[in-house]
C-alpha positions as CSV (number, residue, x, y, z in Angstrom):
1,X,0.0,0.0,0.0
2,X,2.9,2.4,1.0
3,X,4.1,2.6,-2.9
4,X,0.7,3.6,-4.0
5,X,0.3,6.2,-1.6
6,X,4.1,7.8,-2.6
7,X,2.8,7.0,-6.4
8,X,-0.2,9.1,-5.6
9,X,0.8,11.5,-3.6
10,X,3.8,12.7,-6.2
11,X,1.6,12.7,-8.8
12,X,-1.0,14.9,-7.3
13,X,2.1,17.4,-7.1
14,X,3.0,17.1,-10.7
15,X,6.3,15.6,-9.4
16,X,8.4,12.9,-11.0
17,X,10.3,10.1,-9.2
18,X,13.6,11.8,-10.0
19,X,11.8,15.0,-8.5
20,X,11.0,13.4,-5.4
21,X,14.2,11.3,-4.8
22,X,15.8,14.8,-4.9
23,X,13.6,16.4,-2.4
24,X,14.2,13.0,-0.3
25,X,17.9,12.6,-0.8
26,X,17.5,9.4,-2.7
27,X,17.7,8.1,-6.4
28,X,15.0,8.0,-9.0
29,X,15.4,4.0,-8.6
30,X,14.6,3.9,-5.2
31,X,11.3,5.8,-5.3
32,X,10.9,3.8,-8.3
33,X,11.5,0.4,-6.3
34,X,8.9,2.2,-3.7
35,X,6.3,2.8,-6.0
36,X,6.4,-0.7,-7.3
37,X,6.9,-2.1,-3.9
38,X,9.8,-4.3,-4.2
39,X,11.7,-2.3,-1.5
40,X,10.1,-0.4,1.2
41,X,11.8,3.1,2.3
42,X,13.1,2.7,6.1
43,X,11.6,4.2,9.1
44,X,13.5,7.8,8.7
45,X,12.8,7.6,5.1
46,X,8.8,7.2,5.7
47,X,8.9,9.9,8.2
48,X,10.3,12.2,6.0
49,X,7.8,11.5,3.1
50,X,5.0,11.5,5.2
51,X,5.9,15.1,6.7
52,X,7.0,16.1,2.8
53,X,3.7,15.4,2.0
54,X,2.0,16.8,5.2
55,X,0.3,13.5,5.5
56,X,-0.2,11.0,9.1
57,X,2.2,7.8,8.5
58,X,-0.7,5.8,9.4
59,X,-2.3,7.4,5.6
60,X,1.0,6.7,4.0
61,X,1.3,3.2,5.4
62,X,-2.6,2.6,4.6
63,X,-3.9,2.3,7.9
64,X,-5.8,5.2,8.0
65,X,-8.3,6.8,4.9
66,X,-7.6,10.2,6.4
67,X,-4.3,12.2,4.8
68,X,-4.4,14.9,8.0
69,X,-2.1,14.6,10.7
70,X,-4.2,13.1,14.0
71,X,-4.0,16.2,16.0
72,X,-4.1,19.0,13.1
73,X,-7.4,20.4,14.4
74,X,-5.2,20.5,18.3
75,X,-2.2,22.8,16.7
76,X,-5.2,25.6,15.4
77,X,-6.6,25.3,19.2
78,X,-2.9,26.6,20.2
């Protein structure tokens, strides 16, 4: 599910993989072994395309059908 999400998410930004791996300090192969899940990006890695994104990691792992961080109505409270 993870390489759908980055697959998705990219595209709705117009980005290509070579795009992203640049913003993520990787190659265009590994965010092309992401998309087609035959490597999965590590913990740091997920963390740091979930906040690129400004998405939850439970969203970018599939868990959750919501993109919004769980407490992103809290921080406007603050």
């Amino acid at each position: 599910m993870i390489g759908i999400r980055i697959a998705e998410l990219r595209k709705s930004r117009g980005m290509s993989q070579k795009a992203l791996g640049d913003k993520l300090h990787v190659t265009q192969g590994a965010v092309s072994q992401w998309e087609n899940e035959r490597t999965l990006p590590d913990t740091q890695q997920q963390r740091a395309i979930a906040s690129f994104f400004d998405v939850s990691l439970d969203y970018l792992l599939g868990l959750s059908e919501t993109k919004n961080h769980p407490n992103a109505d809290l921080a406007d409270l603050r």
